[in-house]
N, CA, C and O atoms as CSV, one atom per row, in Angstrom:
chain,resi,resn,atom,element,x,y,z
A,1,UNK,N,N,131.706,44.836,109.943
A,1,UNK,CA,C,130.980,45.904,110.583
A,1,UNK,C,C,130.590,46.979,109.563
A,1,UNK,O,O,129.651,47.774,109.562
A,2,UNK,N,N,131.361,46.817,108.894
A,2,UNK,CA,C,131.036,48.265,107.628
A,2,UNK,C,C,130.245,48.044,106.709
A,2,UNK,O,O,129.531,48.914,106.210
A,3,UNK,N,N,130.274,46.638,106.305
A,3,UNK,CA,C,129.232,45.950,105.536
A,3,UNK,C,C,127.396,46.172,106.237
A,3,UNK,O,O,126.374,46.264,105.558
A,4,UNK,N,N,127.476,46.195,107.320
A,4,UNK,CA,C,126.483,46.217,108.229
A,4,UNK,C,C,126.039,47.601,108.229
A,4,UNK,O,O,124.869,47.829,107.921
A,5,UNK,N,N,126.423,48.071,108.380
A,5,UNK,CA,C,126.494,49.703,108.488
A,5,UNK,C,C,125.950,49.998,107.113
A,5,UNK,O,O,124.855,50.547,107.231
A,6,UNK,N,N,126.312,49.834,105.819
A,6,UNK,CA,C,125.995,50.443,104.790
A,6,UNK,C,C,124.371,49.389,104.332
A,6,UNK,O,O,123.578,49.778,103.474
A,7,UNK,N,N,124.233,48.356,104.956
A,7,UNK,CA,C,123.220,47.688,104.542
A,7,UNK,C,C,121.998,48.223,105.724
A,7,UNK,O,O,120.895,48.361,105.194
A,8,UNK,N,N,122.024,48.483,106.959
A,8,UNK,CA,C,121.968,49.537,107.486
A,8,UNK,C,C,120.737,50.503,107.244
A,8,UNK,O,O,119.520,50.593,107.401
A,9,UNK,N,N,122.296,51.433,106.567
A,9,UNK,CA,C,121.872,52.943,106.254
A,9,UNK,C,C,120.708,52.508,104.513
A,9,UNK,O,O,119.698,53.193,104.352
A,10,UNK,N,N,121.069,51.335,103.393
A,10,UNK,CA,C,119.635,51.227,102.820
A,10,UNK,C,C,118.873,51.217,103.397
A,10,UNK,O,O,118.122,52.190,103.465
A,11,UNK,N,N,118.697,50.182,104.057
A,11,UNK,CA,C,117.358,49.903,104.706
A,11,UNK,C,C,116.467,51.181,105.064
A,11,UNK,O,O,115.314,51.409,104.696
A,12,UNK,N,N,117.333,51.989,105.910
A,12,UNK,CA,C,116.814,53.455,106.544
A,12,UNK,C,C,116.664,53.962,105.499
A,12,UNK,O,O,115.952,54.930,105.767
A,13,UNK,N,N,116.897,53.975,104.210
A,13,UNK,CA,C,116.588,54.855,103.020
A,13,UNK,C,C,115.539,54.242,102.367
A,13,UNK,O,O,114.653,55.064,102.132
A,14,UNK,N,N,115.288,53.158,101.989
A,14,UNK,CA,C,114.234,52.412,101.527
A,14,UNK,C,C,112.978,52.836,101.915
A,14,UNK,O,O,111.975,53.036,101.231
A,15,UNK,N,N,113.216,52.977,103.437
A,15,UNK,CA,C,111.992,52.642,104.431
A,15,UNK,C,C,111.474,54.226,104.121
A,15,UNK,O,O,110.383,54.428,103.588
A,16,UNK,N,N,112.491,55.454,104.562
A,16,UNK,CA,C,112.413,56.381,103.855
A,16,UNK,C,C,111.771,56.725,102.919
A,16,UNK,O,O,110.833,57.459,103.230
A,17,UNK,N,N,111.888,56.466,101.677
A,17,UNK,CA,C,111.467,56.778,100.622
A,17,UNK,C,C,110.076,55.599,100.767
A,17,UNK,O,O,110.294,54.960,99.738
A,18,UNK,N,N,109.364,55.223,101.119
A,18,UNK,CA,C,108.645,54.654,100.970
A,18,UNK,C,C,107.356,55.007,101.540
A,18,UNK,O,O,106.262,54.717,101.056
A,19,UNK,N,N,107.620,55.790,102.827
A,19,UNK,CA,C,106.377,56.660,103.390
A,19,UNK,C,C,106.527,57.832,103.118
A,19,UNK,O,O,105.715,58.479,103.779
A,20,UNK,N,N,107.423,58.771,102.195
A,20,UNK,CA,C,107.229,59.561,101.184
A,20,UNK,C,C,106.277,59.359,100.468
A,20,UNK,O,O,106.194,58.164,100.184
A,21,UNK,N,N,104.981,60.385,99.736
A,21,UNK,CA,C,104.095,60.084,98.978
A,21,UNK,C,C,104.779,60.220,97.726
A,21,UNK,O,O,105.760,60.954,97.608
A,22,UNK,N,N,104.366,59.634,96.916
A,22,UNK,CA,C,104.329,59.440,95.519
A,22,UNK,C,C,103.755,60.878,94.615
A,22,UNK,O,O,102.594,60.893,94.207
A,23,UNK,N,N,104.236,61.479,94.485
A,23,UNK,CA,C,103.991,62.067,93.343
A,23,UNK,C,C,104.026,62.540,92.427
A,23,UNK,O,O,104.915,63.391,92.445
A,24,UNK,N,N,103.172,62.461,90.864
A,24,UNK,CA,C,103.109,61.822,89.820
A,24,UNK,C,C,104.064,62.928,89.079
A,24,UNK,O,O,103.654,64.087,89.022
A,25,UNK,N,N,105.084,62.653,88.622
A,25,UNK,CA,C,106.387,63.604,88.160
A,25,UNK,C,C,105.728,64.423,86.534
A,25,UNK,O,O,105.016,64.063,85.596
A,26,UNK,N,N,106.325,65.430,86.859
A,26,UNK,CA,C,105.676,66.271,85.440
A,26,UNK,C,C,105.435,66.179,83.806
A,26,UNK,O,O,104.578,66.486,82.977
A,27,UNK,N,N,106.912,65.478,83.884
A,27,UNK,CA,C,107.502,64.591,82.222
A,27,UNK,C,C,106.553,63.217,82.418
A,27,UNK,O,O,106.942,62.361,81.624
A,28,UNK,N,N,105.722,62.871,83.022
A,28,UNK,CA,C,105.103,61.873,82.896
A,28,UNK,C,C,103.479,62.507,82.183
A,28,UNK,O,O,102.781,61.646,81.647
A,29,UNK,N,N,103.048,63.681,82.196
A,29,UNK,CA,C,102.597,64.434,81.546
A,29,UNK,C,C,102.051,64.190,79.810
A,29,UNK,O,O,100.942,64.253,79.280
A,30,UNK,N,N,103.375,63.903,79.311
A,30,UNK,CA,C,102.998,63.800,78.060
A,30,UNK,C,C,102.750,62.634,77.762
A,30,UNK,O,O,102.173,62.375,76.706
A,31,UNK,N,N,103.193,61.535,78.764
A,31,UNK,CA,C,102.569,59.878,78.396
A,31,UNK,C,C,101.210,59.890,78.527
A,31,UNK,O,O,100.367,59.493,77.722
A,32,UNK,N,N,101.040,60.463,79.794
A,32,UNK,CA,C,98.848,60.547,79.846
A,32,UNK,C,C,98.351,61.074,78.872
A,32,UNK,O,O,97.279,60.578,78.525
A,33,UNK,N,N,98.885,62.264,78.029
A,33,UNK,CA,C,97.758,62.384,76.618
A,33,UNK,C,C,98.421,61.355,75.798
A,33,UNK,O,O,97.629,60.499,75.404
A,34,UNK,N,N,99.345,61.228,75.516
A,34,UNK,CA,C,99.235,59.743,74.524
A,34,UNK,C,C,98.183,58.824,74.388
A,34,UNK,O,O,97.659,58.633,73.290
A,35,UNK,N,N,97.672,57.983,75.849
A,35,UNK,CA,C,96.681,56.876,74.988
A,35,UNK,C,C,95.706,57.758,75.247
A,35,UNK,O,O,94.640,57.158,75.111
A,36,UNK,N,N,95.526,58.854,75.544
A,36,UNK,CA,C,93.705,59.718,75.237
A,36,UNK,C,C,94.111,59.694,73.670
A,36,UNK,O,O,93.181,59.349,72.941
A,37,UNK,N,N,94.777,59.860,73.315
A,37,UNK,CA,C,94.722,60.356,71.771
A,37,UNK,C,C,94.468,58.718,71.067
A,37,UNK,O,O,93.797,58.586,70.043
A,38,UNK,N,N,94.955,57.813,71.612
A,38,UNK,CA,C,95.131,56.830,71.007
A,38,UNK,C,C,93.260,56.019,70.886
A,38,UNK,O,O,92.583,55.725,69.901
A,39,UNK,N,N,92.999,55.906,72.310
A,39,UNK,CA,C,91.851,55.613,72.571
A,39,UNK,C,C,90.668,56.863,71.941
A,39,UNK,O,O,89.463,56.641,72.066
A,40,UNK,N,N,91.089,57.954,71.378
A,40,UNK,CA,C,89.933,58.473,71.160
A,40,UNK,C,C,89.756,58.246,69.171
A,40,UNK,O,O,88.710,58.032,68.558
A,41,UNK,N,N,90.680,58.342,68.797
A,41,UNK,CA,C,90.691,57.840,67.530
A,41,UNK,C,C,90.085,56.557,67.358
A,41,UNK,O,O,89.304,56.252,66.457
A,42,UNK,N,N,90.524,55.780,68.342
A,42,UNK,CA,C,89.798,54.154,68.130
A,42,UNK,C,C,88.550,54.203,69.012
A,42,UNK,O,O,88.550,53.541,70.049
A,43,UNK,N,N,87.838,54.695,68.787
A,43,UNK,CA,C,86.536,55.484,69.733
A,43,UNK,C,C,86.082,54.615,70.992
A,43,UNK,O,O,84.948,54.231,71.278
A,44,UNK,N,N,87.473,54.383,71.766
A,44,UNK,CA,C,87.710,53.811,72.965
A,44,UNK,C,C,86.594,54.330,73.934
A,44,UNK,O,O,86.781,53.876,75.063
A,45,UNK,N,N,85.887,54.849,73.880
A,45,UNK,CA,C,85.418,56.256,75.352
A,45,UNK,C,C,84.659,55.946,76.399
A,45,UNK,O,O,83.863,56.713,76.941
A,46,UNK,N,N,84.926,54.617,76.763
A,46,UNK,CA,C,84.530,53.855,77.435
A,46,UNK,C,C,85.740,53.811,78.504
A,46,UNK,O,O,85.699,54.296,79.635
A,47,UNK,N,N,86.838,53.123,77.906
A,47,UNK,CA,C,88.566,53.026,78.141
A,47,UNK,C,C,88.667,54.400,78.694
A,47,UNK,O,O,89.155,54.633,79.800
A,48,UNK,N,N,88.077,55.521,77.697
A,48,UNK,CA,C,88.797,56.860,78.409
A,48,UNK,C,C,87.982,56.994,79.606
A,48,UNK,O,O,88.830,57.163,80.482
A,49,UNK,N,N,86.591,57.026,80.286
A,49,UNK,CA,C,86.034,57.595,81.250
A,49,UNK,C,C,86.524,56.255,82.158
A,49,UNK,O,O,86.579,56.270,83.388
A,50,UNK,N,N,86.727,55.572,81.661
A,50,UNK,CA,C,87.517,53.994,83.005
A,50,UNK,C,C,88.433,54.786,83.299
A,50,UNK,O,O,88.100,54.851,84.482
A,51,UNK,N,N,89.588,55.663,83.227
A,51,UNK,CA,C,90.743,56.023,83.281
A,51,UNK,C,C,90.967,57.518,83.733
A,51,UNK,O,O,92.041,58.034,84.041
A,52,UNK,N,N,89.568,58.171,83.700
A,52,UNK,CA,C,89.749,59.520,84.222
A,52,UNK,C,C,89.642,59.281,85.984
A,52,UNK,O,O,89.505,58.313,86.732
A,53,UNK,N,N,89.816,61.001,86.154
A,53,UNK,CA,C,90.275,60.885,87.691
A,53,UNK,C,C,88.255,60.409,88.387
A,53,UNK,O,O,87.176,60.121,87.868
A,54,UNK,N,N,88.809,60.599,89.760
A,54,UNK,CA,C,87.566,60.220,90.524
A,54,UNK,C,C,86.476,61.411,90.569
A,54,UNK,O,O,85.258,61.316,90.414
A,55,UNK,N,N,87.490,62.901,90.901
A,55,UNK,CA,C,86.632,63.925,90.568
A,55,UNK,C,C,85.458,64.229,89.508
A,55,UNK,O,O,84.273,64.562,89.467
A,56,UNK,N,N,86.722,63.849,88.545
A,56,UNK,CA,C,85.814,64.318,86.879
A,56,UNK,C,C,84.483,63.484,86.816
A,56,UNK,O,O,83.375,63.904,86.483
A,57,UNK,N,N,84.876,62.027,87.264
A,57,UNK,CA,C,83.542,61.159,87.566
A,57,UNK,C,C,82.249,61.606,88.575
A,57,UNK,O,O,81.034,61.449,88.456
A,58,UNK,N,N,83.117,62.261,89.660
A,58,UNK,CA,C,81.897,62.880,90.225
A,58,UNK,C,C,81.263,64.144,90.165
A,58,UNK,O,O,80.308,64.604,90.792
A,59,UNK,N,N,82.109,64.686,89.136
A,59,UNK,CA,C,81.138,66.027,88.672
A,59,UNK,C,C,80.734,65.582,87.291
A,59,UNK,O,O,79.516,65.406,87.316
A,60,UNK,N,N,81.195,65.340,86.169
A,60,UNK,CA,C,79.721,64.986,85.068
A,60,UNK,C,C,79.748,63.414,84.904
A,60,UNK,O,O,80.715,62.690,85.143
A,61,UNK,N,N,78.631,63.066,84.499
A,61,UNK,CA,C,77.911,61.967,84.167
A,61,UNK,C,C,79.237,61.284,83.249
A,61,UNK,O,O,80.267,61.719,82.734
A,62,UNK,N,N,78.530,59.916,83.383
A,62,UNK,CA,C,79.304,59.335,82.366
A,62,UNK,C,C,79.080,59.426,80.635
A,62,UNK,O,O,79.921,59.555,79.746
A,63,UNK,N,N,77.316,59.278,80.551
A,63,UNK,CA,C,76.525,59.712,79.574
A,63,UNK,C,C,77.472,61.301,79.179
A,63,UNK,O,O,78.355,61.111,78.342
A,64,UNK,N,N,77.373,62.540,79.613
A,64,UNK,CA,C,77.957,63.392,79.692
A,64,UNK,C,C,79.426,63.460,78.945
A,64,UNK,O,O,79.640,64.189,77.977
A,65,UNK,N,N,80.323,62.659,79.496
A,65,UNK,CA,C,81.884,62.632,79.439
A,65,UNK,C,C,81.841,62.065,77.977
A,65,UNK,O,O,82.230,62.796,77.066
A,66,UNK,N,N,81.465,61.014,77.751
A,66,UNK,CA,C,81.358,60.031,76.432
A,66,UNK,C,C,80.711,61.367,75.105
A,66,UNK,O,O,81.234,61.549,74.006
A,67,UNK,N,N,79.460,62.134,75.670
A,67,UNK,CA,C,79.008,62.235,74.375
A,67,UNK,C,C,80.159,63.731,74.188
A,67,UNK,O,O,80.168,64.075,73.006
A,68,UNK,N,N,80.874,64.431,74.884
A,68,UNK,CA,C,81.748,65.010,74.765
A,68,UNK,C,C,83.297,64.901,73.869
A,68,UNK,O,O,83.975,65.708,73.233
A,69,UNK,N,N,83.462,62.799,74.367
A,69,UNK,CA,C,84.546,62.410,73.329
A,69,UNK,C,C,83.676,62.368,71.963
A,69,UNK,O,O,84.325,62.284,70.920
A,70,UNK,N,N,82.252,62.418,71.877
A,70,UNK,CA,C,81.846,62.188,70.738
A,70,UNK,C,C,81.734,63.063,69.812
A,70,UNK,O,O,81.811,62.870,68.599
A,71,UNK,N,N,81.539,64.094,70.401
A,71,UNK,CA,C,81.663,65.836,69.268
A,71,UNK,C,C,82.873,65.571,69.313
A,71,UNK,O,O,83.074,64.887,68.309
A,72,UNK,N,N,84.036,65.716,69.990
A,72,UNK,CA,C,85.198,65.656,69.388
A,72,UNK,C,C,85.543,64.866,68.151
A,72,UNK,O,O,85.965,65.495,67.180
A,73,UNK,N,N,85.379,63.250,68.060
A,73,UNK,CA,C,85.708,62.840,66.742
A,73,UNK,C,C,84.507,62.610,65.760
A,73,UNK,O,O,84.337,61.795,64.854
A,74,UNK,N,N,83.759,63.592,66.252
A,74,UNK,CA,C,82.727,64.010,64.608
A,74,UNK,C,C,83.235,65.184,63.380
A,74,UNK,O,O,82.903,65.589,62.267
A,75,UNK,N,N,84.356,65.413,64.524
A,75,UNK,CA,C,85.316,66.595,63.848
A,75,UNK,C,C,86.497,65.698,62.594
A,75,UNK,O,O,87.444,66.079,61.906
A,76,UNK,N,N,85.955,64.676,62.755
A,76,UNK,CA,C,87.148,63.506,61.882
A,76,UNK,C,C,88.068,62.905,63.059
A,76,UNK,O,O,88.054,63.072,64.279
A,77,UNK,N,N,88.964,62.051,62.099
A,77,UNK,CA,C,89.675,61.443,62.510
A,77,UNK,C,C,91.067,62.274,62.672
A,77,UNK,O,O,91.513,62.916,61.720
A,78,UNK,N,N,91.812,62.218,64.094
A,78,UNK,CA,C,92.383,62.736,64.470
A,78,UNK,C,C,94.029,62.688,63.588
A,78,UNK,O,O,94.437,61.570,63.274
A,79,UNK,N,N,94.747,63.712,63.291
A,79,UNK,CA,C,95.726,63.168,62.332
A,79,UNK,C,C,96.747,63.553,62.988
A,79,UNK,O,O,97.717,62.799,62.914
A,80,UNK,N,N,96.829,64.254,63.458
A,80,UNK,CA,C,98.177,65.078,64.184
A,80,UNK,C,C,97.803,65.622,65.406
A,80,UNK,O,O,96.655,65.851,65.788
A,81,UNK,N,N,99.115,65.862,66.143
A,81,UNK,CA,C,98.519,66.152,67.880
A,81,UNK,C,C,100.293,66.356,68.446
A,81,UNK,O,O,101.096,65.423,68.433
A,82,UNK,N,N,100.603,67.679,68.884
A,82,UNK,CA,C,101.351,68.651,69.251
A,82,UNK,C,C,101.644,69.233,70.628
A,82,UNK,O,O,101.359,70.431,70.664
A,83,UNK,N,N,102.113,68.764,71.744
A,83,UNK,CA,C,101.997,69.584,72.646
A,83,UNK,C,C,102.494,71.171,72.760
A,83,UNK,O,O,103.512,71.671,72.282
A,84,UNK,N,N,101.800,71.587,73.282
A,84,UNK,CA,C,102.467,73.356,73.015
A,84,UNK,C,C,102.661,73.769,74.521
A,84,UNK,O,O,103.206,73.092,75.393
A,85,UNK,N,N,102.167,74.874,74.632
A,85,UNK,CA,C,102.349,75.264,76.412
A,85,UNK,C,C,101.652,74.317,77.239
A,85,UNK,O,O,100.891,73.423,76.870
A,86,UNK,N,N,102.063,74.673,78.581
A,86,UNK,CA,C,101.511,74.058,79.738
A,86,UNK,C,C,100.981,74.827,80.764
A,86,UNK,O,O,101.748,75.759,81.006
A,87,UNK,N,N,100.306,74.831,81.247
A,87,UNK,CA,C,100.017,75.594,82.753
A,87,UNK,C,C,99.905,74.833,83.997
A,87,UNK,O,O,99.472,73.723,83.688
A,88,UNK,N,N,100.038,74.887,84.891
A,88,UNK,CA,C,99.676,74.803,86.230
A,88,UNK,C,C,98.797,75.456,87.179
A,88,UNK,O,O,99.074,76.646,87.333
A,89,UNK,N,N,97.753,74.999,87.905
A,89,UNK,CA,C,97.082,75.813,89.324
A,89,UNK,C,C,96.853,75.072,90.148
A,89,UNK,O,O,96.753,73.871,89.899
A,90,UNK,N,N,96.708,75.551,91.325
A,90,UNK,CA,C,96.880,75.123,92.410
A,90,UNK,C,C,98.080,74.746,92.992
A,90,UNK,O,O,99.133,75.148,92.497
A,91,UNK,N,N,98.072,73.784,94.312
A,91,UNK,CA,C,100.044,73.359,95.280
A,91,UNK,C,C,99.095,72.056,95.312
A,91,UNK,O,O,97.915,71.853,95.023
A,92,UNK,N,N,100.224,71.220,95.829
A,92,UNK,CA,C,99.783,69.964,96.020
A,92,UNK,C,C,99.119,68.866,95.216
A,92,UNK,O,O,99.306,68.666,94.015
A,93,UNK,N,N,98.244,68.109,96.093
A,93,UNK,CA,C,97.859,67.018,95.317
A,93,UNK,C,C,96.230,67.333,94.914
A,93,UNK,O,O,95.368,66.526,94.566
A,94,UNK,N,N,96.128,68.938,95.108
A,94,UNK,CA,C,95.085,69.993,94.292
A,94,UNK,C,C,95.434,70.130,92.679
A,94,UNK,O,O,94.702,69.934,91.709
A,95,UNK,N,N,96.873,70.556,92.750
A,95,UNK,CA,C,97.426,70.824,91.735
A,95,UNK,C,C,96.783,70.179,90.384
A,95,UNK,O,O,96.517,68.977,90.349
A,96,UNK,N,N,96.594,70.864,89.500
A,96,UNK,CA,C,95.837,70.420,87.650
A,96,UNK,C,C,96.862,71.019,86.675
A,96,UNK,O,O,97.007,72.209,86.398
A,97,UNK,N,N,97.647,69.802,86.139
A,97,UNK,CA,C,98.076,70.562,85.057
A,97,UNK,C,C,97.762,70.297,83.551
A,97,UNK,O,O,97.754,69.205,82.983
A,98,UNK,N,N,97.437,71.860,82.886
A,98,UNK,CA,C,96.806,71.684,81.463
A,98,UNK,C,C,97.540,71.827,80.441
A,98,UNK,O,O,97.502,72.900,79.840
A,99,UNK,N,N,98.225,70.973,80.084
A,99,UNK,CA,C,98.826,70.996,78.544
A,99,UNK,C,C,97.837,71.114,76.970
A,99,UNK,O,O,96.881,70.370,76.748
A,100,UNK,N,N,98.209,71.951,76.225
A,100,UNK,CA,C,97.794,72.665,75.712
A,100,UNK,C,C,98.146,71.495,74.396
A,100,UNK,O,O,99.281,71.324,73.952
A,101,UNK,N,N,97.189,70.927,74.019
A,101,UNK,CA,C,97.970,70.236,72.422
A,101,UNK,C,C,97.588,70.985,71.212
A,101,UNK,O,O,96.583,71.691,71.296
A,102,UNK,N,N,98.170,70.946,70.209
A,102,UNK,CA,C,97.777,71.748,68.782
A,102,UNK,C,C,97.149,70.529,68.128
A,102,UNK,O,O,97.934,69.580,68.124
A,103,UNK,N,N,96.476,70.379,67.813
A,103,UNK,CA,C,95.793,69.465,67.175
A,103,UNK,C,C,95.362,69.632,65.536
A,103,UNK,O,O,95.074,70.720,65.039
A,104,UNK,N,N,95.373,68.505,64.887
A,104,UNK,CA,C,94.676,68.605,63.459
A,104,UNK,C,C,93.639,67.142,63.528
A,104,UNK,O,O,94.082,65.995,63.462
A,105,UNK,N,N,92.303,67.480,63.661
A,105,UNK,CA,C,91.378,66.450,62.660
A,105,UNK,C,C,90.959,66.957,61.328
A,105,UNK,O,O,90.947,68.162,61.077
A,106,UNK,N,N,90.603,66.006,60.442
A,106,UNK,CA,C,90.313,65.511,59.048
A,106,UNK,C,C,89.317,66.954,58.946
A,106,UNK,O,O,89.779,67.833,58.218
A,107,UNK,N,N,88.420,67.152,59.407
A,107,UNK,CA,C,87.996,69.002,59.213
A,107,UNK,C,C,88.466,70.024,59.779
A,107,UNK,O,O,88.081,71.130,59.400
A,108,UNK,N,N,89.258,69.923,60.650
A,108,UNK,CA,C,89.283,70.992,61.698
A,108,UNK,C,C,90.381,70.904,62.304
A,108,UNK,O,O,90.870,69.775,62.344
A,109,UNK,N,N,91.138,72.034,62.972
A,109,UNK,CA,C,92.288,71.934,63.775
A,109,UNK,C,C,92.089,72.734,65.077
A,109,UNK,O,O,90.884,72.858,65.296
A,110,UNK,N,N,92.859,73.321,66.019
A,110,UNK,CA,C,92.491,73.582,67.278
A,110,UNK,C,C,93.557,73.238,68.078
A,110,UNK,O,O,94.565,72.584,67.809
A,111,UNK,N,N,93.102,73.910,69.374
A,111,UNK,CA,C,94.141,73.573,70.253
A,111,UNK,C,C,92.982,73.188,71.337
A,111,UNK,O,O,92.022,73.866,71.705
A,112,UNK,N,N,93.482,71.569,71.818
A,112,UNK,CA,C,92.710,70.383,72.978
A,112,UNK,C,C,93.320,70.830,73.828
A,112,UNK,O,O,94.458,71.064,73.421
A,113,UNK,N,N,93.158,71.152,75.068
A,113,UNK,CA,C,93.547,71.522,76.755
A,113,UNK,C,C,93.049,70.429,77.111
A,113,UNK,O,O,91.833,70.243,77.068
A,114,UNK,N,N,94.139,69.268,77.637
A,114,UNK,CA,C,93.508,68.175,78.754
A,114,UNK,C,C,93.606,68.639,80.332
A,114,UNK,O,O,94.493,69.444,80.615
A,115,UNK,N,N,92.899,68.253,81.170
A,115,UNK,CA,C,93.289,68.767,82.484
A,115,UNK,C,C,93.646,67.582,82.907
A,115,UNK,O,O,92.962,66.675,82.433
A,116,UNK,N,N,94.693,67.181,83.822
A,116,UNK,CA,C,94.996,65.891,84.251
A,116,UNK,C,C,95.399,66.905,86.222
A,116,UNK,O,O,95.786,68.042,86.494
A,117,UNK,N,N,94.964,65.497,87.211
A,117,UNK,CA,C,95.155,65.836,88.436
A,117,UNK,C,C,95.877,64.694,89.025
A,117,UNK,O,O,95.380,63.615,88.701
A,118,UNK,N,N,96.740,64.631,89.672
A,118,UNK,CA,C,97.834,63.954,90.546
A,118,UNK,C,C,96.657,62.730,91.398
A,118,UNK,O,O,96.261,62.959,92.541
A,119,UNK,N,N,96.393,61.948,90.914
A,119,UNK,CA,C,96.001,60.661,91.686
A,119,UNK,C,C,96.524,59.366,92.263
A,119,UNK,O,O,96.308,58.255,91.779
A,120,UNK,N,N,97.282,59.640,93.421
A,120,UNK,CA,C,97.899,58.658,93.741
A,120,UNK,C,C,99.503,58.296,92.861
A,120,UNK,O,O,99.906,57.147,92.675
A,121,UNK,N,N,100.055,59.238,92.522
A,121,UNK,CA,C,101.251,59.425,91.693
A,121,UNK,C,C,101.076,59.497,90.467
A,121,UNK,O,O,101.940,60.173,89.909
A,122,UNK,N,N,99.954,58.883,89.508
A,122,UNK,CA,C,99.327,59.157,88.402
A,122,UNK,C,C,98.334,60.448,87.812
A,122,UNK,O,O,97.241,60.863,88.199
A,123,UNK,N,N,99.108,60.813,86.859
A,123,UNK,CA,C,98.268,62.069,86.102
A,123,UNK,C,C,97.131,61.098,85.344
A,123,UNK,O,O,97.207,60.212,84.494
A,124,UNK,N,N,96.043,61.720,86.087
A,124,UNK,CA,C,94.719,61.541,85.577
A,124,UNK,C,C,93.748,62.345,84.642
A,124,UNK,O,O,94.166,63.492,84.479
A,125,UNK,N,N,92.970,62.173,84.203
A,125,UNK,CA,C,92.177,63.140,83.172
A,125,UNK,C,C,91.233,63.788,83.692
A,125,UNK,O,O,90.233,63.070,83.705
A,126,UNK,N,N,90.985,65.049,84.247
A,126,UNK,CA,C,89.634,65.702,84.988
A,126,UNK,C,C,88.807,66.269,84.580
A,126,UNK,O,O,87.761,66.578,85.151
A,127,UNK,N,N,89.496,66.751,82.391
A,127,UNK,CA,C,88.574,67.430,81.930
A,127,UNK,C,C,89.136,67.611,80.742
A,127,UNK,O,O,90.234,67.122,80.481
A,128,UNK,N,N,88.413,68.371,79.843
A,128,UNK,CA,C,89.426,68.319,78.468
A,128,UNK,C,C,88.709,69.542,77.913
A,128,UNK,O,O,87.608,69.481,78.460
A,129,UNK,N,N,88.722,70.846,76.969
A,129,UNK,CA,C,88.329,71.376,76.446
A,129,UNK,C,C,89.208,71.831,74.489
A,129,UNK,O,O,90.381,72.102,74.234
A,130,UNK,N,N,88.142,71.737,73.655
A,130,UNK,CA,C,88.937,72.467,72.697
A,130,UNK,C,C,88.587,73.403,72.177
A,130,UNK,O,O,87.434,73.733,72.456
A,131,UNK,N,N,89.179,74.096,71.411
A,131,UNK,CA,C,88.976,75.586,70.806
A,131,UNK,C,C,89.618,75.415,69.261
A,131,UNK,O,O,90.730,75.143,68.808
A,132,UNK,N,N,88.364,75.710,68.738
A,132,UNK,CA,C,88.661,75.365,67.396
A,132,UNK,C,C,89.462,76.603,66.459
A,132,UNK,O,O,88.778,77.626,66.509
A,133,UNK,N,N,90.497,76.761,65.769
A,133,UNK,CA,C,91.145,77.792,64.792
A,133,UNK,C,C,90.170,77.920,63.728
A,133,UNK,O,O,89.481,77.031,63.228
A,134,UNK,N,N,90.224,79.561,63.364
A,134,UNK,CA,C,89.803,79.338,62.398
A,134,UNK,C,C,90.131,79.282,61.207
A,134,UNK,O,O,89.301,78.968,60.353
């Protein structure tokens, strides 16, 4: 009977946690800029706009998004890449959070802001801006 009982009470937890939504945990954060960095060095940017969120797709072009990764690595080849602060806005599955990377390419250094948004438990890419040091 006790055996029953505790196999049971999984089940009720399983089932539980299962129509709980998913969502995409914060420390998972720094894995999503990983392959942007990876794919943009290997001038993936094809790979990267396959992989951004649905939004970012429906506010700029694809033409748009691409020639954007493309000023970026006209700046050189990317050598180093730093996360620094983070921010948050918005609640929910509104919520954008922008980690702030320090960056060095082959001319230039800067700090890259990716925006990534909660898609279906996955941090997605919605936007990216950099600001070059001088």
């Amino acid at each position: 009977m006790r055996k029953g009982f505790v196999i049971g009470l999984l089940v009720a937890l399983a089932t539980g946690c299962s129509l709980r939504s998913h969502d995409a945990p914060t420390e998972d954060l720094d894995k999503a800029g990983a392959p942007f960095f990876q794919r943009l060095n290997a001038a993936e940017y094809g790979t990267i706009y396959k992989d951004t969120a649905k939004k970012f797709k429906e506010n700029k072009t694809k033409e748009t998004i691409i020639e954007s990764l493309k000023e970026l690595t006209a700046k050189g080849r990317l050598v180093d890449f730093k996360r620094g602060r983070m921010t948050f806005e918005g609640e929910g599955k509104n919520q954008i959070a922008s980690p702030v990377f320090y960056v060095i390419f082959e001319q230039t250094r800067g700090e890259l802001t990716l925006d990534f948004v909660d898609e279906s438990g996955e941090w997605k890419l919605i936007g990216f801006a950099f600001k070059q040091h001088a």
